[in-house]
N, C-alpha and C positions, 0 to 999 in steps of 0.2 A: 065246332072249333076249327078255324083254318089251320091246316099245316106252316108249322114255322122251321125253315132249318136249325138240326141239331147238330151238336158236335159229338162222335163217337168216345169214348172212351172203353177202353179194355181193362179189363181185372185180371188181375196174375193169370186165374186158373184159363182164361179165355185163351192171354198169350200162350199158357205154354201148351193148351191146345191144338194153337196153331203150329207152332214149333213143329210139331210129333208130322205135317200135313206135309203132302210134297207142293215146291212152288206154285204150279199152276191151279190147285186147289186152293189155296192159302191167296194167288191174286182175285177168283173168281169171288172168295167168301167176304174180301175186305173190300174190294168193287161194289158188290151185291149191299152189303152195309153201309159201304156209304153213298150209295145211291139212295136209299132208303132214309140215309139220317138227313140227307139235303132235299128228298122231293117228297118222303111219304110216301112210294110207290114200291108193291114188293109182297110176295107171297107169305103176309103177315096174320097171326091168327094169336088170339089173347090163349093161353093155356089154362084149361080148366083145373081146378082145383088147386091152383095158386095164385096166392094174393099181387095181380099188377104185372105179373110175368107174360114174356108175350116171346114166340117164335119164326126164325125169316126163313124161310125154305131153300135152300142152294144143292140142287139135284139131292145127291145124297145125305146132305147133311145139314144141322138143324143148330141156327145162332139163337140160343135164349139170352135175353137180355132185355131189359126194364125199360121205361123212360121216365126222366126226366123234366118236364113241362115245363116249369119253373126254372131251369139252372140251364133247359135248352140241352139236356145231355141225353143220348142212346150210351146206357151202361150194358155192355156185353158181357155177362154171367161165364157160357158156356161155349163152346164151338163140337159137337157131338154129330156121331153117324147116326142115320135114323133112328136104327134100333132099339140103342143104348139114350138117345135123348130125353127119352119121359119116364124112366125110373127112377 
C-alpha cells in the first residue's frame, strides 16, 4: 500500500500530555508527527501486544497513536517518556 497523507488528530489525554512538556519538546513531538502523518517517514514500530497501536520515537519520548486508512487520520493516544510508555 502506497503512503497517502493523513491528518493528525489528538485525544484529550495526548493534549494534555503535551501541556505538562516545555515548548521545545512539545515543537519537536508535533513536527516529528506531522512529518510522519504527511510523508510516512519516522522511527515507527507497530507495538506488540496491542491491537493496531503503533509508536514514533522523539529522543526521549514515545507518541502512541493508531491509524486511520480509511478517514486518512493519525489518532494520537498518548505523548509518554520512554519509560513509562509501554505499561
Amino acid at each position: 500500500m502506497t503512503w497517502r497523507p493523513h491528518a493528525v488528530e489528538w485525544r484529550p489525554d495526548a493534549k494534555r500530555d503535551l501541556r505538562r512538556l516545555d515548548a521545545p519538546v512539545v515543537l519537536r513531538i508535533t513536527r516529528a508527527m506531522e512529518r510522519y502523518a504527511a510523508t510516512g517517514h519516522g522511527d515507527v514500530k507497530e507495538l506488540q501486544g496491542r491491537v493496531d497501536e503503533w509508536r514514533l520515537r522523539v529522543g526521549d519520548w514515545r507518541v502512541l497513536f493508531r491509524l486511520d486508512h480509511g478517514r486518512l487520520l493519525v489518532i494520537v493516544l498518548r505523548v509518554l517518556p520512554r519509560g513509562s510508555a509501554y505499561r
